[in-house]
C-alpha positions as a Python dict, from the first residue, in 0.01 Angstrom:
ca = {
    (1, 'X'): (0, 0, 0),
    (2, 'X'): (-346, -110, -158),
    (3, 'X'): (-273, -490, -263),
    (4, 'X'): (-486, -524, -675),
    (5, 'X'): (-420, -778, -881),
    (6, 'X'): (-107, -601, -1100),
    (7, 'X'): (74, -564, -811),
    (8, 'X'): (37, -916, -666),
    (9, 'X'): (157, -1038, -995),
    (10, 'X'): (439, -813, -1065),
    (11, 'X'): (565, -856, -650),
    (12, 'X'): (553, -1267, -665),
    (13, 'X'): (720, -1242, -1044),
    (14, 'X'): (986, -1042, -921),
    (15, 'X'): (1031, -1230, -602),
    (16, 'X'): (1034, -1585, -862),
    (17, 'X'): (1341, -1441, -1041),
    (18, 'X'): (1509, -1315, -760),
    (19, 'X'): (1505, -1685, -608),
    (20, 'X'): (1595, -1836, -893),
    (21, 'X'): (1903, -1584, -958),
    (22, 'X'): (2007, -1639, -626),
    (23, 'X'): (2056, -2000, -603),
    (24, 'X'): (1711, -2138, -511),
    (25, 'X'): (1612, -2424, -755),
    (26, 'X'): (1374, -2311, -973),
    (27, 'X'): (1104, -2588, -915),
    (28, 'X'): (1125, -2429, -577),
    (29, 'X'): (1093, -2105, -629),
    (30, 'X'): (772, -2188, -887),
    (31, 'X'): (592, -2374, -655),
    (32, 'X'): (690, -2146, -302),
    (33, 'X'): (583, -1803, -541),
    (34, 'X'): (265, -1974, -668),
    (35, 'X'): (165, -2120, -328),
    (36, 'X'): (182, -1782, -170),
    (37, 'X'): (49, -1528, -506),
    (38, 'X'): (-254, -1772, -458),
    (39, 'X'): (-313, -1706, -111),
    (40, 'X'): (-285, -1322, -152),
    (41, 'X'): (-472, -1313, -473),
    (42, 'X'): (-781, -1520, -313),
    (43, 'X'): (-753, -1451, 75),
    (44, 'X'): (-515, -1152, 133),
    (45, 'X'): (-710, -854, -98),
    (46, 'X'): (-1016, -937, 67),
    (47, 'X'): (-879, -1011, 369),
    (48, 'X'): (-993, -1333, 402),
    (49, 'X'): (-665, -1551, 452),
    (50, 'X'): (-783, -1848, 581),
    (51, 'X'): (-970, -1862, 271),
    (52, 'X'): (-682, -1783, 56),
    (53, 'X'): (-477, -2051, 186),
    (54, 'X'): (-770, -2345, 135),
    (55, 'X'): (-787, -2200, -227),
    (56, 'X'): (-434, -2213, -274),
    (57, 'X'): (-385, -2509, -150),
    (58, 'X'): (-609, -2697, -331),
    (59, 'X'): (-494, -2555, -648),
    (60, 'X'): (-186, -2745, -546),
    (61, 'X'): (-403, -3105, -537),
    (62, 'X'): (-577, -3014, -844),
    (63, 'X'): (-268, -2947, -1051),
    (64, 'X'): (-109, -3248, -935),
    (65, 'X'): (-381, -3441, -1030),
    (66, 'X'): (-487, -3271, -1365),
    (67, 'X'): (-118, -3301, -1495),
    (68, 'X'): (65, -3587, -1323),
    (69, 'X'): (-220, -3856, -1437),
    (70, 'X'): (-182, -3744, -1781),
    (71, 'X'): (-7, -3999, -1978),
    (72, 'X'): (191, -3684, -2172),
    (73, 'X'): (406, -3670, -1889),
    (74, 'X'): (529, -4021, -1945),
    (75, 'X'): (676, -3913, -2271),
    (76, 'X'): (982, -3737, -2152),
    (77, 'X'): (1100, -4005, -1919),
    (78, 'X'): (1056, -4316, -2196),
    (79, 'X'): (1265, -4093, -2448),
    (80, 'X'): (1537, -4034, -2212),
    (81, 'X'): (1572, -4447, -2120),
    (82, 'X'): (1589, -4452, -2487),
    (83, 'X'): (1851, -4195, -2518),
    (84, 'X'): (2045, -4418, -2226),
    (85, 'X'): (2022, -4716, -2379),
    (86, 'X'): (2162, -4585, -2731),
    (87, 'X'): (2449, -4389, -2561),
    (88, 'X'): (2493, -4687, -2319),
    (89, 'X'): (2521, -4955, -2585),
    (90, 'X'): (2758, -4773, -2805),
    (91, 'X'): (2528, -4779, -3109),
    (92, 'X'): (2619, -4411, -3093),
    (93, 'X'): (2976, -4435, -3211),
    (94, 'X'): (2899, -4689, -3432),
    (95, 'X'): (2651, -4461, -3591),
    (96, 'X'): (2953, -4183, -3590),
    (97, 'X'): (3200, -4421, -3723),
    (98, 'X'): (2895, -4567, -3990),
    (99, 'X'): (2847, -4242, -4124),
    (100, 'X'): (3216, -4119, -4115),
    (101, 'X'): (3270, -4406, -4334),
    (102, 'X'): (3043, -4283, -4557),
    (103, 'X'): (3153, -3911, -4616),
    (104, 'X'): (3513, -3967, -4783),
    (105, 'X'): (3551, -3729, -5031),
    (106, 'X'): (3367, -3453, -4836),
    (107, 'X'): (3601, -3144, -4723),
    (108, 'X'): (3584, -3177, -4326),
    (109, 'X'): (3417, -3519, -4279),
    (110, 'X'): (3506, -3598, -3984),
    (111, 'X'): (3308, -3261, -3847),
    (112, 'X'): (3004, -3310, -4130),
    (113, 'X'): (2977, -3670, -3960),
    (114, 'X'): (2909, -3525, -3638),
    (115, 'X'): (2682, -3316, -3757),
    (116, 'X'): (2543, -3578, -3942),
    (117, 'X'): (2570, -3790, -3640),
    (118, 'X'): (2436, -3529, -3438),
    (119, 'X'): (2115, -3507, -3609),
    (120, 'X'): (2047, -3859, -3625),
    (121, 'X'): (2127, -3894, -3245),
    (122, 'X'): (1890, -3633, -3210),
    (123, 'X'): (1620, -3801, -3389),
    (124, 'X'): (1594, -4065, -3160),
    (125, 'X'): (1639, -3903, -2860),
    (126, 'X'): (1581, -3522, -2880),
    (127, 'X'): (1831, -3423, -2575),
    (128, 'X'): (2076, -3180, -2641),
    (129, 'X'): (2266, -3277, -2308),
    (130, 'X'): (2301, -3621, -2404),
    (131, 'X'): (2427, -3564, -2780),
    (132, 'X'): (2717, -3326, -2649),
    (133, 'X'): (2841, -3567, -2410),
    (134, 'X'): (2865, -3843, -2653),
    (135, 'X'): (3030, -3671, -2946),
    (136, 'X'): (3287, -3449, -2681),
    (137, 'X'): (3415, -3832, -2601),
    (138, 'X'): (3346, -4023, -2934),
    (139, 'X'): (3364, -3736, -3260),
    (140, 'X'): (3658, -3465, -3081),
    (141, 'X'): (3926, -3712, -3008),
    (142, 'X'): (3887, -3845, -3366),
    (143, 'X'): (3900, -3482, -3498),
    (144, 'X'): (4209, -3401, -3334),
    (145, 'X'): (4389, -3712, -3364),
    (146, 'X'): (4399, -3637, -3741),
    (147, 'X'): (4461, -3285, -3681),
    (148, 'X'): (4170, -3073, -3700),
    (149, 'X'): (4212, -2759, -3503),
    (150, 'X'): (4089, -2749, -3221),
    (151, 'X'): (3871, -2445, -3172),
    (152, 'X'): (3694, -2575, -3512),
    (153, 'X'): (3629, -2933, -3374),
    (154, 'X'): (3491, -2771, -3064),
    (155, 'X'): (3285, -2602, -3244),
    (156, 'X'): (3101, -2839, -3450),
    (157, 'X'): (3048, -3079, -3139),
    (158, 'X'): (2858, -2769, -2926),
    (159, 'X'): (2736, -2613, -3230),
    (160, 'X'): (2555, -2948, -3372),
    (161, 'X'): (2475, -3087, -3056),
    (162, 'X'): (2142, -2793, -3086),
    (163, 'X'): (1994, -2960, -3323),
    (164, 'X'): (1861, -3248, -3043),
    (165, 'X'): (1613, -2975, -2958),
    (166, 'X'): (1468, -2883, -3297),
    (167, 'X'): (1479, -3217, -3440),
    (168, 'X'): (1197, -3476, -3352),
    (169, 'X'): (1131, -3642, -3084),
    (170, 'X'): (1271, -3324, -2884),
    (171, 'X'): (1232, -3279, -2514),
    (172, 'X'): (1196, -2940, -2528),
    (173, 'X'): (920, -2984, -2835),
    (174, 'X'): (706, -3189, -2542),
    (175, 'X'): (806, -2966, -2283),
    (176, 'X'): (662, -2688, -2512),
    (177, 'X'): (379, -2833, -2556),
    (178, 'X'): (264, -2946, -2217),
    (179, 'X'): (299, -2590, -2086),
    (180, 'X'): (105, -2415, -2448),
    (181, 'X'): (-87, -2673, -2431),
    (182, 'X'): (-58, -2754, -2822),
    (183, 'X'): (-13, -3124, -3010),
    (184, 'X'): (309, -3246, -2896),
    (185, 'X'): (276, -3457, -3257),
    (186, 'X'): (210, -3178, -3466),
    (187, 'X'): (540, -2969, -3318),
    (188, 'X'): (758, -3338, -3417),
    (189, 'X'): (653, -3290, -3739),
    (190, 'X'): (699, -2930, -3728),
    (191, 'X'): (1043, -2917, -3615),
    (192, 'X'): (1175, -3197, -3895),
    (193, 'X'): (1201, -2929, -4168),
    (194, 'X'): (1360, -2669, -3993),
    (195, 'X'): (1577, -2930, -3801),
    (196, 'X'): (1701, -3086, -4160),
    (197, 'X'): (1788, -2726, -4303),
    (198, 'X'): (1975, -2625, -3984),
    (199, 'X'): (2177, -2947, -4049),
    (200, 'X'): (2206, -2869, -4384),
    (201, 'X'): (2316, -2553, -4338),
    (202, 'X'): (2600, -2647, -4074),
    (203, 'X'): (2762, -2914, -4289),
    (204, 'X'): (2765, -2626, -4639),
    (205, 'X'): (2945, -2402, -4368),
    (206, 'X'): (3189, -2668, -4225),
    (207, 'X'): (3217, -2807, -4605),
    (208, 'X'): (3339, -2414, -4711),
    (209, 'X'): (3540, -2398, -4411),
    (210, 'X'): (3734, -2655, -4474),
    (211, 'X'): (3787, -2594, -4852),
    (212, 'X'): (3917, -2245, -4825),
    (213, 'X'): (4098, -2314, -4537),
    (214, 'X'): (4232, -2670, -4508),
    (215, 'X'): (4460, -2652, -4216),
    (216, 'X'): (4120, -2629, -4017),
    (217, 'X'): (4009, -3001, -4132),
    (218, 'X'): (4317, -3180, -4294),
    (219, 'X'): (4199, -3478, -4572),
    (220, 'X'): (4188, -3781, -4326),
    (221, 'X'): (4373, -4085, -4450),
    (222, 'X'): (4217, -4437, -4477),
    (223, 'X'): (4507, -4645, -4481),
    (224, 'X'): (4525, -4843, -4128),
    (225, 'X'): (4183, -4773, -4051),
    (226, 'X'): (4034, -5088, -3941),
    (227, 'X'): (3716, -5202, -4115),
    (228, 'X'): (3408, -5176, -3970),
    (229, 'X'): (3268, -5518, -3867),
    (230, 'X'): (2933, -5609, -3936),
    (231, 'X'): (2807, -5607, -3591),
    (232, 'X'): (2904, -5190, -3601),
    (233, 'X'): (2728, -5132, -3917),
    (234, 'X'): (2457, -5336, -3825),
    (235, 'X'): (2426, -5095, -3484),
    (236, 'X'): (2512, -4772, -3711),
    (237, 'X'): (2148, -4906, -3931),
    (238, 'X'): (1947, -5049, -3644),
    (239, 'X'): (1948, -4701, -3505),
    (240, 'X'): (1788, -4583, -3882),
    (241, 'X'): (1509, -4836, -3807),
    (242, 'X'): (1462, -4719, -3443),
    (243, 'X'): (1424, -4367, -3621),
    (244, 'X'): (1140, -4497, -3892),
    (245, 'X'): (987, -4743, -3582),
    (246, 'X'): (969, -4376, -3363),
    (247, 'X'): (905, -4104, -3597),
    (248, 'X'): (713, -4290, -3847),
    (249, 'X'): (498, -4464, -3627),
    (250, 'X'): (424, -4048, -3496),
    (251, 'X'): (391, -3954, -3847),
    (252, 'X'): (167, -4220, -3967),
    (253, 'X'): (-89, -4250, -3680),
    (254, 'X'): (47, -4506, -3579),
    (255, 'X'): (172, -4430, -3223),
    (256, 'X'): (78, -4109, -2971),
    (257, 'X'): (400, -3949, -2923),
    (258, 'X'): (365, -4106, -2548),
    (259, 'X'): (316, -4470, -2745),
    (260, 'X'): (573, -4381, -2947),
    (261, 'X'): (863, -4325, -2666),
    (262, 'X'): (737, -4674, -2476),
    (263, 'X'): (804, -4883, -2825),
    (264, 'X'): (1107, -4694, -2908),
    (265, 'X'): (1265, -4767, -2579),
    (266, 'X'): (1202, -5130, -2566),
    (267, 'X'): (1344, -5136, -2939),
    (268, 'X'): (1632, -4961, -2787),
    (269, 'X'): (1662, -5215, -2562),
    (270, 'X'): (1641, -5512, -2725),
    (271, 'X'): (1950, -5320, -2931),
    (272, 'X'): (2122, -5257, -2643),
    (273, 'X'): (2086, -5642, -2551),
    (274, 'X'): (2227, -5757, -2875),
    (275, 'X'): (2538, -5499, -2838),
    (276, 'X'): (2618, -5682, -2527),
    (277, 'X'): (2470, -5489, -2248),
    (278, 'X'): (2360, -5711, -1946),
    (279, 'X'): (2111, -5640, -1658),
    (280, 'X'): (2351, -5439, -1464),
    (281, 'X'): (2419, -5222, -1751),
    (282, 'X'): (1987, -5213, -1841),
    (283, 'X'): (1891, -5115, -1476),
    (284, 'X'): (2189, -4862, -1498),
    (285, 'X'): (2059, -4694, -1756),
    (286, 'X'): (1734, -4737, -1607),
    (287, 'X'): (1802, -4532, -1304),
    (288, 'X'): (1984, -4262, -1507),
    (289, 'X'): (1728, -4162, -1705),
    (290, 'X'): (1495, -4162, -1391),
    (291, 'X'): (1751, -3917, -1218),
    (292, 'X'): (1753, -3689, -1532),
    (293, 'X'): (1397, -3712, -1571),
    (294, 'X'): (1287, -3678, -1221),
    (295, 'X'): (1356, -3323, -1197),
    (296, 'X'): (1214, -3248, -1518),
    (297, 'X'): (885, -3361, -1381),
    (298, 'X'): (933, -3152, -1080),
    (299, 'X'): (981, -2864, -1276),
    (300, 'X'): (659, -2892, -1502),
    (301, 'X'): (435, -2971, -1220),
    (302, 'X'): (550, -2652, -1021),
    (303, 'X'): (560, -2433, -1344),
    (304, 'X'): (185, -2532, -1415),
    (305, 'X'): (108, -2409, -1043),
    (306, 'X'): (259, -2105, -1178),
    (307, 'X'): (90, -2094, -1482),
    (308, 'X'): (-250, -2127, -1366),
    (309, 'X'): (-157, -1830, -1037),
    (310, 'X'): (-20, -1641, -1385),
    (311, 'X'): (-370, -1702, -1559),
    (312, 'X'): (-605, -1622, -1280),
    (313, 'X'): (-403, -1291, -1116),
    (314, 'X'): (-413, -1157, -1535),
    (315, 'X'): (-79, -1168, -1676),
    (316, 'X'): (-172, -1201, -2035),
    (317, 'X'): (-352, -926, -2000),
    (318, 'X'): (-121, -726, -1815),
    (319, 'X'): (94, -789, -2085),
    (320, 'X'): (-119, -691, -2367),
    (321, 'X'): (-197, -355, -2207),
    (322, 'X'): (144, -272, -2174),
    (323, 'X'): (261, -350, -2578),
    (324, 'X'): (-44, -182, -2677),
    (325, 'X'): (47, 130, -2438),
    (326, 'X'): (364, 143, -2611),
    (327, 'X'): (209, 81, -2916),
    (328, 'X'): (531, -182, -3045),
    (329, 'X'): (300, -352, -3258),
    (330, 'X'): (416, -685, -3445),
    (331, 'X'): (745, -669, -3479),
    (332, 'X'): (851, -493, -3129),
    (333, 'X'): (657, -792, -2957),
    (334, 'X'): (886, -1018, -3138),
    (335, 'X'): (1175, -775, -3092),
    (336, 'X'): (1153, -774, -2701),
    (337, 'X'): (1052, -1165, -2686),
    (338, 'X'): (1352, -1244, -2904),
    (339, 'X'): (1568, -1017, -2653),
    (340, 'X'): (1448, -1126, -2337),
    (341, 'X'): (1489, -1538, -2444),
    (342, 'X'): (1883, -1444, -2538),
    (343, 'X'): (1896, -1281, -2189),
    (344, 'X'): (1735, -1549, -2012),
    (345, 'X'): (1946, -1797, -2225),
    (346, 'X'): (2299, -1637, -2098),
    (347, 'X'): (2183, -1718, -1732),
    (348, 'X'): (1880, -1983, -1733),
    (349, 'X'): (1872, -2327, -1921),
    (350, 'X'): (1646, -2413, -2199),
    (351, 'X'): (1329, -2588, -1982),
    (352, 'X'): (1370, -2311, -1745),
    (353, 'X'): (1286, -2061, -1993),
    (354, 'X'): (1019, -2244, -2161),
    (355, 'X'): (817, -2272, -1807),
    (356, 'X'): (870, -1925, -1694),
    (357, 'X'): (814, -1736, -2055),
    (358, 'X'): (589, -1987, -2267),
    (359, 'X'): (236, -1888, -2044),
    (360, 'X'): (332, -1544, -2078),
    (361, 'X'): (434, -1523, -2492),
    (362, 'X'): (212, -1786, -2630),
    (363, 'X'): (-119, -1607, -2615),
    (364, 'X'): (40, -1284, -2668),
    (365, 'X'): (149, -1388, -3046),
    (366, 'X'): (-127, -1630, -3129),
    (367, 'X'): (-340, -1354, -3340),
    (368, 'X'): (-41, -1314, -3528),
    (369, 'X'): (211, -1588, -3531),
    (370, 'X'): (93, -1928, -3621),
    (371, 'X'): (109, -2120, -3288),
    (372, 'X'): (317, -2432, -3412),
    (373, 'X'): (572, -2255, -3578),
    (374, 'X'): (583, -2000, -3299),
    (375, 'X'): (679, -2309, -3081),
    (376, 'X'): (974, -2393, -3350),
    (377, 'X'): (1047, -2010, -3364),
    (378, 'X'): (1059, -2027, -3014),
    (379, 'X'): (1333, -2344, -2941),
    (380, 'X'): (1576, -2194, -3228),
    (381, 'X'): (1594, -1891, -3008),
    (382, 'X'): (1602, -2059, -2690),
    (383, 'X'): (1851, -2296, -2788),
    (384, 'X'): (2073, -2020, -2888),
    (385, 'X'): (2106, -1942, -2564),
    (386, 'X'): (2261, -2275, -2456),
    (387, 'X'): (2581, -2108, -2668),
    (388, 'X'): (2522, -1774, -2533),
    (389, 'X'): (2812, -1659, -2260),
    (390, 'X'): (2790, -1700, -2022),
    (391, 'X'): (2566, -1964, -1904),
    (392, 'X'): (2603, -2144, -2239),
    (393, 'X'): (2481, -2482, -2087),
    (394, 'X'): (2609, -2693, -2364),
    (395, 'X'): (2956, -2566, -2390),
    (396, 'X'): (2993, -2633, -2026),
    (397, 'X'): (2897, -2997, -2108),
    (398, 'X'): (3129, -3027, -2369),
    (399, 'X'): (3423, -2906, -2155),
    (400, 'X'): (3335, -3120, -1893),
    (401, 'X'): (3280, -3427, -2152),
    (402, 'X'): (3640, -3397, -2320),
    (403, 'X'): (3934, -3557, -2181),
    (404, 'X'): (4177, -3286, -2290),
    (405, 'X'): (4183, -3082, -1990),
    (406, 'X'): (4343, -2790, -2152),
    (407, 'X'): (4004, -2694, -2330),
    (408, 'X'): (3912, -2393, -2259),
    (409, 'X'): (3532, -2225, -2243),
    (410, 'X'): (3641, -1981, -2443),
    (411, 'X'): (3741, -2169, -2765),
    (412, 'X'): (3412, -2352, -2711),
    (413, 'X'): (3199, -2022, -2745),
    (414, 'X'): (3439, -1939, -3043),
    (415, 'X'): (3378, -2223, -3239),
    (416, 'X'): (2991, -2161, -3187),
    (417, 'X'): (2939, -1885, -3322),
    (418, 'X'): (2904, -1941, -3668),
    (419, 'X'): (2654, -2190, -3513),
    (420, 'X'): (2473, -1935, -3366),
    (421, 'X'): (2437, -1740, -3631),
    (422, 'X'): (2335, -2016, -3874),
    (423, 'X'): (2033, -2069, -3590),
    (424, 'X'): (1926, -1686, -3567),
    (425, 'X'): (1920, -1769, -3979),
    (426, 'X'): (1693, -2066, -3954),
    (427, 'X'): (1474, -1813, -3710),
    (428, 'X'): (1419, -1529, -3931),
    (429, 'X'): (1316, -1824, -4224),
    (430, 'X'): (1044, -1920, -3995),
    (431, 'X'): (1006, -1566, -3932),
    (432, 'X'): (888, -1450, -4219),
    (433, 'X'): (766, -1812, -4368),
    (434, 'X'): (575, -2012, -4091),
    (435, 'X'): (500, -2210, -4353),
    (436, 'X'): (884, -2366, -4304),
    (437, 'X'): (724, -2536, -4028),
    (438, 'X'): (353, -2564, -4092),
    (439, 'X'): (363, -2708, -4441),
    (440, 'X'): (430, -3100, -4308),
    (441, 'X'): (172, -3092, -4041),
    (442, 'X'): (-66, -2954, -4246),
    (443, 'X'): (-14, -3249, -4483),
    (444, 'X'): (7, -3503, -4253),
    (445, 'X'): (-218, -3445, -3953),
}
């Protein structure tokens, strides 16, 4: 068979996925596919494979170079240490039990303060992962220990713990960005809208929930709760400041989002020191969030090898040619790119998708779909798939976070779905009105 271009890129494509769904990590199989679609692309149509193979491999040395020395890379890492030392110091339950406080006459509060909780947590650190593990150990055992059923507490723990991906400083959001190649500041300040109306809208529905059926979310009694002390609420409002120190800095010019994660770690720190952590517990959280972060730059690096053997072997065009064969216009691009990311998100997590679909969709819609909010547009859908069955990456964290060992999966994707629905909701808004996430950029960049 004549090797062209097309069939180069369709053959290592195909060959990428089939690693990937066959066990082989996915860093691999990026940077093993890329490696050898170079050295076809460049050596083996002209038959020159000793040529190919120099080419190829010093794509490898260029990427490496172009992306690992950029100081964007640094912000994942630095956001995740920050993430450690919050979860690691406790100032996360204190900013559970701070707002929980707070919420008394509100039908379901202990739920609406995880939420609540949830989105705050999120706004400091932006990892999904990280806010599910918490609030399965700190927010579910207070839930059912006053009663709340259980499929509903469940729930609001998986279902809330999305909004660490929409709302700013997100990993995703940077992840996003590195690979489009777009302002990682101007998708923060994107996301904060959408991210505050998705919270909104979760605590209305847990709020009606609870009020037409209270059995769900009994009233919670005060009496022999102890009081907070003042070191907890002054944890529970040190992480408010860490939030106006990170995001405001972003928003006001202050900081580079990279800046931005180094100061908001060391603030995080010095917290963490005055909630009693010592040096074993700093260089434990320390070498964490290197270990979580670690693979996360593998990933990237091989996934821009990718990118760039996806960009020089044509598949934007490819891809164009075939939507315009069809003729799908608009709204069947969107239909199939909305499809394929729920597919992906029932087998692949959320990074994973982002590297392998983000080269390929984000020039496709850019005539047509504003390229910030196509990136917000883009993680709602994605992180729907995190409570998609049956991959559903964050309800496996949640039943491996809870104590109660009876928990089962299934009750976990149960309670989510209103979740995910409330998501697809927040989609369709940006959808049809960009603008949802446009407007605050536009005002403040």
């Amino acid at each position: 068979m004549e090797l062209d271009q097309n069939t180069v890129l369709i053959g290592m494509f195909a060959i990428m996925l089939i690693g990937i769904l066959s066990g082989i990590h996915i860093g691999f199989a990026f940077g093993i596919t890329a490696l050898l679609g170079n050295v076809i692309l460049f050596g083996g149509i002209d038959g020159d494979w000793e040529g190919g193979f120099d080419i190829a491999i010093a794509g490898v040395g260029s990427v490496a170079y172009e992306y690992l020395r950029s100081e964007v890379f640094a912000t994942i890492p630095l956001f995740m240490l920050l993430g450690d030392f919050v979860n690691k110091s406790g100032s996360a339950r204190d900013l559970y039990n701070l707002i929980n406080r707070g919420l008394k006459k509100i039908p379901g509060r202990l739920a609406v303060a995880t939420v609540a909780g949830n989105a705050v947590f999120a706004a400091v650190t932006g990892v999904s992962i990280a806010a599910a593990a918490a609030f399965s150990r700190i927010a579910y055992p207070q839930m059912r220990h006053h009663g709340y059923n259980r499929q509903f507490a469940l729930g609001s723990v998986a279902g809330s713990a999305c909004l660490g991906m929409i709302i700013p400083p997100s990993v995703l959001l940077i992840v996003w960005g590195i690979i489009a190649e777009k302002s990682i500041a101007q998708l923060f300040i994107a996301g904060a809208l959408p991210g505050l109306i998705l919270a909104t809208l979760y605590m209305i529905y847990i709020g009606v929930r609870a009020t037409i059926k209270p059995e769900l979310a009994p009233a919670v009694r005060d009496e022999g709760e102890d009081e907070l002390s003042r070191s907890e609420v002054a944890s529970g409002l040190g992480i408010g400041a860490l939030i106006l120190i990170v995001l405001g800095g972003i928003w006001g010019g202050l900081f580079t989002p990279t800046e931005a994660g180094g100061v908001g770690a060391a603030c995080a720190m010095g917290l963490g020191i005055l909630k009693g952590m010592r040096l074993k517990d700093l260089a434990i959280a320390v070498v964490d969030s290197g270990k979580a972060a670690a693979p996360i730059m593998f990933l990237l690096l091989t996934a821009n090898m990718y990118a760039k053997f996806m960009e020089a072997a044509g598949m934007s065009e490819l891809i164009r040619e075939t939507f315009a064969t069809y003729n799908l216009g608009e709204l069947g691009i969107m239909l199939v790119i909305i499809f394929i990311w729920l597919a992906l998100g029932m087998i692949l997590d959320s990074i994973s998708i982002i590297l392998i679909t983000v080269p390929i969709f984000a020039p496709i819609t850019e005539p047509f779909f504003d390229p910030i909010a196509f990136g917000i547009f883009g993680i709602l859908v994605i992180e729907a798939g995190l409570l998609t069955p049956p991959f559903g990456l964050l309800v496996y964290t949640v039943k491996g976070a809870v104590e109660d060992k009876s928990v089962r999966l299934a009750e976990i994707f149960k309670g989510s779905i209103p979740y995910w629905i409330l998501m697809l909701v927040v989609m369709l808004l940006i959808w049809y009105m960009p603008e949802v996430a446009t407007w605050l950029p536009s005002k403040m960049l």
